[in-house]
N, C-alpha and C positions, 0 to 999 in steps of 0.2 A: 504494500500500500504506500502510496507516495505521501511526501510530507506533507503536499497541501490536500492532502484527502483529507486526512488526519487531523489537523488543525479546523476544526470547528468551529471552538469557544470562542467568545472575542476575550482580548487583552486591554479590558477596561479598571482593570481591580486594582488599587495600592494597596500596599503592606497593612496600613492600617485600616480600611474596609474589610479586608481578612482576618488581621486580627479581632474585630468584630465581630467577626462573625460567628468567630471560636472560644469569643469569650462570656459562653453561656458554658462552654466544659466545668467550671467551677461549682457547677447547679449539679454535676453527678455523682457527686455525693450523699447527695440527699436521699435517693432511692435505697443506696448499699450501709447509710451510717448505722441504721436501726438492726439490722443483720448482721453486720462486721462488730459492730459493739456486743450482741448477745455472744459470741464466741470468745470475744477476748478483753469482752469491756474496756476497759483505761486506755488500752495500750493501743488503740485504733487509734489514737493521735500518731503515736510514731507511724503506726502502719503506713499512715496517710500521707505524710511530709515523706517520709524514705522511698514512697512512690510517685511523687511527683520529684524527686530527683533522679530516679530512675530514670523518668521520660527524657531528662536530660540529659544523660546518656546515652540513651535510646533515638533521641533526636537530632544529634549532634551529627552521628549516623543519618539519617530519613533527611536532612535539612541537604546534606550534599551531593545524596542519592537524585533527587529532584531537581538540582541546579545539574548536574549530568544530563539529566532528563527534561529536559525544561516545559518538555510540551507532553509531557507522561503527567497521568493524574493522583498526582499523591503517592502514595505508598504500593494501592493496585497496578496504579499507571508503570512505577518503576522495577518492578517483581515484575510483570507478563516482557517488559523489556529484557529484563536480565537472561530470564530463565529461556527466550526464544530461540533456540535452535539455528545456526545456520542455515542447515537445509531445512526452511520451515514448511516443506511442500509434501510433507509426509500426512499422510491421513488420521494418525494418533500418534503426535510429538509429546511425547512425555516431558521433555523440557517445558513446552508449551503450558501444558497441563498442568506443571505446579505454578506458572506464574500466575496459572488462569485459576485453579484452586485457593492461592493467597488472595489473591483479589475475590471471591467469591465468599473466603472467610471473612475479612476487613469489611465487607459490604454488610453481615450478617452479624460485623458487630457493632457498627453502626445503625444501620437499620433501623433496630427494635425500639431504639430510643424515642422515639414516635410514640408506641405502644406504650412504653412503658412510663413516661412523665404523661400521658391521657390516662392512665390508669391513677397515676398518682393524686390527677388535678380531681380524680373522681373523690379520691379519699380525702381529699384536702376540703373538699366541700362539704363530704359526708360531714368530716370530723366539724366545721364551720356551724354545718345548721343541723346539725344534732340527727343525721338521715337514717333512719334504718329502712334494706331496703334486703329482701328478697324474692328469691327465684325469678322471674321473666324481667319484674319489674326494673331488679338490679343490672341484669343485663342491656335493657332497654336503656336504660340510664347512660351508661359508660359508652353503648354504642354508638349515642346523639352527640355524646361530647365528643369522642374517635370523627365522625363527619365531619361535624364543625369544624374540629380541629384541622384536618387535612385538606380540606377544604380551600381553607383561609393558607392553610403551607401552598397546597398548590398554584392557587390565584398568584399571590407574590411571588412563589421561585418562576414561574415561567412566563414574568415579568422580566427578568434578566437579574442577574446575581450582581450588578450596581447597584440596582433599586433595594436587592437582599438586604447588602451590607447596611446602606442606610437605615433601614429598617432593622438592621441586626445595632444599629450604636442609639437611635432612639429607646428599645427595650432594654439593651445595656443602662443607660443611663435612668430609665424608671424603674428598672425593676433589681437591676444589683444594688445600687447605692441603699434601696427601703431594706433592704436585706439587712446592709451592714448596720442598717439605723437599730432595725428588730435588736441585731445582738450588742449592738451596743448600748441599746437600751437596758440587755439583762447585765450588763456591768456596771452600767450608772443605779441601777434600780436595787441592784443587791442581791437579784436575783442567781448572780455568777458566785459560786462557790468551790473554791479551788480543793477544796478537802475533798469534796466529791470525784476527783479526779486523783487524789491522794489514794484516799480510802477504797476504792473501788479500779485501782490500777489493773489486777486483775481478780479472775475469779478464788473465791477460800480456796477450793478444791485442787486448783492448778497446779503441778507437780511436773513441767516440764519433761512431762515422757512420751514417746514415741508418737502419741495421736494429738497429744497438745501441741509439736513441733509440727506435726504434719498441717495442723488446722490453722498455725499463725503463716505458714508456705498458704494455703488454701487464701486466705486473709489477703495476703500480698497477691497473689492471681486474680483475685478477682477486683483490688483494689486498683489493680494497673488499668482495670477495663475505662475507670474513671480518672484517676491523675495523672494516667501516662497521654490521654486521649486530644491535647494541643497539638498534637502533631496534624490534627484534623486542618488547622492554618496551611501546612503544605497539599491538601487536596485539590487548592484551587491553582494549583501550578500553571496550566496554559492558559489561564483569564487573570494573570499577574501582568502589568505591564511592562515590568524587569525582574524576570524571576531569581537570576543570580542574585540581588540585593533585596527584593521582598521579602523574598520563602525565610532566610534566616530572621529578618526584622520582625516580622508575622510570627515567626514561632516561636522566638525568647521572649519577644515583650509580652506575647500570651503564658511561655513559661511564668516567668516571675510572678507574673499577678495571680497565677493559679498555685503557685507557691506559697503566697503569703494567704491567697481563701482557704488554702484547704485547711491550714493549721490555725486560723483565724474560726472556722465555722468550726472545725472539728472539738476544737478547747473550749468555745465559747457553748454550745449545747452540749456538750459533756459534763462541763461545770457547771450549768444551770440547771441537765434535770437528772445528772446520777442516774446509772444503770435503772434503777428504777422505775423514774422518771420518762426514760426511752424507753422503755418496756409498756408503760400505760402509754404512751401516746403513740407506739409504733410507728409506721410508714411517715403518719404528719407531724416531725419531731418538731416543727417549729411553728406549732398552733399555740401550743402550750405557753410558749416563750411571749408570742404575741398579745395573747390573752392577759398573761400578767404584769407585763410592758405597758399595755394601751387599754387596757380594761376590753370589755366585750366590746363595745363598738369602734372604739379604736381597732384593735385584730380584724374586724373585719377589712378597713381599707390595709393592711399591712399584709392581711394573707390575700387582697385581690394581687396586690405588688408580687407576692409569689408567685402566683399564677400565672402572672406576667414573664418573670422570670424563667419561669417553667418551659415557656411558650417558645421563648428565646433559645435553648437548648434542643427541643422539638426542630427549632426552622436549621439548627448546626448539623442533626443527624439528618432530615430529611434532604439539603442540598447536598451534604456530603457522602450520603448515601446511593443519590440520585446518579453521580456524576460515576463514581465504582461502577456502575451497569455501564452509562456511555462507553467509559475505557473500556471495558467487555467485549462491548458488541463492534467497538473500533476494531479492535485488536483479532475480531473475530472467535470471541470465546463463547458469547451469547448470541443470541436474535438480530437481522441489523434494524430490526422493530425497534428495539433500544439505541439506537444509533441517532434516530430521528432526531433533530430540532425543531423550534419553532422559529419563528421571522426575528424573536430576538437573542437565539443562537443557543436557548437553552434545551438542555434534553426533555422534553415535555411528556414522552412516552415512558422514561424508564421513571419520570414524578409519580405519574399515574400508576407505573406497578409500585414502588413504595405506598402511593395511599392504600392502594388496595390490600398489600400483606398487609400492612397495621391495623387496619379494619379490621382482617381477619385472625389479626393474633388476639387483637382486645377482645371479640366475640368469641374465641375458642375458649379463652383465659377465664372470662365472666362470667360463661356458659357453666364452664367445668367448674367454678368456684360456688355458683349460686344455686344453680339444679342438678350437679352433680357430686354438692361436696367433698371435691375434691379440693387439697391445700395448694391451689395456685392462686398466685397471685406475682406484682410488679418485678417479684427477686427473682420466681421463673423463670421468665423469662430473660431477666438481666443475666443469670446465673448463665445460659444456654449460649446467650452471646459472648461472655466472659470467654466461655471457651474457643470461640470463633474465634476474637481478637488473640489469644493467647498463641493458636496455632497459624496467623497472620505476622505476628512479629517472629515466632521462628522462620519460618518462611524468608518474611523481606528482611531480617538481620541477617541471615544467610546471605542474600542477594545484596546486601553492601560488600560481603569478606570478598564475595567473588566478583564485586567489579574494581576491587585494590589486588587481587591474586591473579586475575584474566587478563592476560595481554592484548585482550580485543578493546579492553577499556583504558589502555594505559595512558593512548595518547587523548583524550579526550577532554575536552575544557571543563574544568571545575570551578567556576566562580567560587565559590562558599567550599571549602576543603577542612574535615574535622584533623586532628592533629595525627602526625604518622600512624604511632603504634596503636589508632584507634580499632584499627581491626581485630586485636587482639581483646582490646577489652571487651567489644562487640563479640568474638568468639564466647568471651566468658558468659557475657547475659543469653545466647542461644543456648550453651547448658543448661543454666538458673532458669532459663523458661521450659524448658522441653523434659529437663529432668527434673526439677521442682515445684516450679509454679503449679504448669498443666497437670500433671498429677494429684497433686495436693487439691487442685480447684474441682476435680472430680469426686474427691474424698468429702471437701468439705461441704458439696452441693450435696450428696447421700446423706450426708451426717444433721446437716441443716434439718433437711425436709422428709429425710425419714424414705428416700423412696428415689426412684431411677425418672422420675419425670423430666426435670432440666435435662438433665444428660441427655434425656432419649428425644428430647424437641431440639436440642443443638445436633446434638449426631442424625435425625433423618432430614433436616434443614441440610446440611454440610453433605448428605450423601446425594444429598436432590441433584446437586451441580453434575457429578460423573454422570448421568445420561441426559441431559440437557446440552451438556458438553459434548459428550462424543455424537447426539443426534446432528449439530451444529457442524461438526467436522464433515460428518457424512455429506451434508447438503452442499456443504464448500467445495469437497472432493469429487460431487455430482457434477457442480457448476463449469469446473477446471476443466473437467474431463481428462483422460488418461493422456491425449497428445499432446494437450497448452498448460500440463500442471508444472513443467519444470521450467516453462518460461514464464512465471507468476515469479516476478523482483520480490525480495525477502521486505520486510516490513522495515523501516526506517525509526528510529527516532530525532 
């Protein structure tokens, strides 16, 4: 495929419209604090700060992978590059295949975030106006909210991803700032009690043995799905107007700020409502805080601000999620259905299958929660994708070693270059993911919930791709035909 087939997107975006647009990752905590606390209570602050430094090494990596790549989409975009085969005119390229499978996990772990903050803003309302709601009715409920919501994502991303940004730094500015107000209200108010985070560091019982080591690895795997997640700044790599000098500007100044939230929000509701405390208020840990900050009517305009905020991290997964399929179906790994744009240059088909899986995950989730009594709900889900993202950074940390080890990449301009022996330390983190993390994150999803549900909605999601994939292949290999398949030019970056 020729470079200008390939180049779709326009290059309208600066560094800081990106970073806007990423800077609702800070919000993913919120889903996982009340889970990640019940297993190891106190010490979910460390968990949290030691994983968003992680992502800094992790990204130092991905920031130079992309500036290689300058017209690859993020992290999928620079994996189905890597892993592409010379002779890519083979009818099942395994090379091909895993760049096409990393990109398909990355997509899957993105994704759900849709689903999973609609499900959240359900519980945030529940918990607001006191809702009890079951069997159809509950369903019905979370499902009007999932429309609306994606709705409203779709209208604006297929607007064009300038209009996004703007609209991603107006929400930044209404809806993180009431945030920081909420918790700094529970420090001015007295509400913040450090002994609570003394006293409750971790559980009586804890005894450092074998399953408690495995569940704080569990802790950190699933905690990366949220503090490692700025790297989402580099997705919008070919709609940068200078990608050498955005993609890093985009991704540290989003680091830092999500450096200081996470240990900023993580301490500040820890110390205000003690293991306890997040145990009765579950999923809406920062109702509570509202409530005693602003009185009852106050918390209401403070948790509409959430919601806002909410909304804001929904519109990060849905464009970034959206754009994973483009690179796909460029690359020829999906449909070139997904390929489509609209007149202002955004993928408008692969928007519309995002709406529609999140639809479909809320209704399966609500369904099975309300009329089937089964124990799913928002971590489900998140838990399933935990695992996608998990087996994505092995993948594309991989695919950094070997465009510093390949001599096909050697000569190749690096504007943004992490420091020599980075490859090594990147060696180290694809161990820590592959032999620890991922692992433990399977452990400590069984152990949570008591049962193989997560695992088993990540794993038949992640096995969906191998015949979607090789149907695709077939239909390419149909197209070519057997005489003009070896004169099809290899694909370009």
């Amino acid at each position: 495929m020729s470079e200008e087939a390939k180049i779709t997107l326009a290059r309208t975006v600066s560094w800081k419209q990106g970073m806007f647009i990423a800077l609702g990752v800070p919000l993913l905590i919120l889903p996982s604090i009340y889970d990640v606390s019940s297993i190891i209570w106190g010490m979910c602050i460390f968990v949290w700060v030691v994983s968003v430094l992680q992502g800094f090494v992790q990204n130092l990596a991905y920031g130079e992978m992309v500036t290689l790549f300058p017209n690859a989409t993020g992290l999928p975009g620079c994996a189905q590059s890597v892993y592409e085969s010379k002779n890519n005119n083979k009818k099942f390229d395994k090379g091909k295949f895993v760049g096409a499978f990393c990109a398909w996990c990355y997509w899957f772990a993105w994704c759900p975030v849709v689903a999973i903050f609609t499900m959240m803003i359900g519980d945030y309302l529940c918990a607001m106006f006191d809702l009890t709601l079951t069997g159809m009715a509950g369903v019905g409920f979370y499902l009007i909210i999932s429309l609306v919501i994606v709705s409203v994502m779709y209208v604006l991303g297929t607007r064009g991803l300038e209009g996004g940004a703007k609209v991603g730094l107006i929400l930044a500015v209404i809806s993180l700032v009431p945030i920081i107000i909420i918790l700094l209200g529970a420090l001015a108010t007295g509400m913040f009690d450090f002994g609570n985070i003394v006293n409750d560091w971790a559980r009586p019982e804890w005894s450092w043995s074998l399953q408690d080591i495995v569940l704080v690895f569990g802790c950190f795997g699933l905690a990366q799905w949220s503090a490692c997640a700025w790297e989402t700044a580099a997705i919008y790599g070919p709609e940068y107007k200078e990608p050498g000098k955005d993609v890093p500007k985009a991704l540290f100044a989003c680091g830092f700020i999500c450096l200081i939230m996470y240990f900023f929000v993580s301490t500040v509701v820890y110390g205000s409502l003690g293991q306890t405390g997040i145990e009765s208020a579950g999923y809406a840990t920062l109702e509570p805080i509202a409530s005693f900050v602003f009185g009852e009517a106050g918390s209401y305009i403070a948790l509409f601000f959430l919601i806002v905020a909410m909304i804001l991290i929904i519109q990060t997964g849905f464009l970034g999620s959206s754009r994973t399929l483009h690179s796909m179906a460029q690359e020829r790994n999906l449909p070139k259905w997904f390929e489509k744009t609209n007149k202002h240059g955004m993928p408008a088909n692969a928007m519309l299958f995002v709406c529609i899986f999140n639809v479909l995950l809320v209704a399966i989730m609500e369904f099975s929660a309300f009329v089937l009594n089964m124990t799913t709900t928002s971590m489900t889900i998140l838990t399933a994708s935990a695992i996608g993202y998990c087996i994505a950074n092995i993948i594309a940390l991989l695919a950094f070693v070997k465009t510093r080890r390949d001599a096909k990449f050697a000569d190749m301009d690096r504007p943004f270059k992490a420091p020599r022996s980075w490859k090594y330390v990147i060696s180290i983190m694809v161990f820590i993911q592959a032999c620890l993390w991922l692992p433990s994150l399977l452990y400590w999803s069984y152990y949570l919930s008591g049962g193989f549900i997560a695992i088993a909605l990540g794993v038949i999601i992640l096995l969906c791709f191998i015949p979607i994939w090789m149907h695709v292949q077939n239909k390419k290999s149909e197209h070519q035909g057997p005489n003009n398949s070896s004169n099809t030019p290899p694909s370009e970056e």
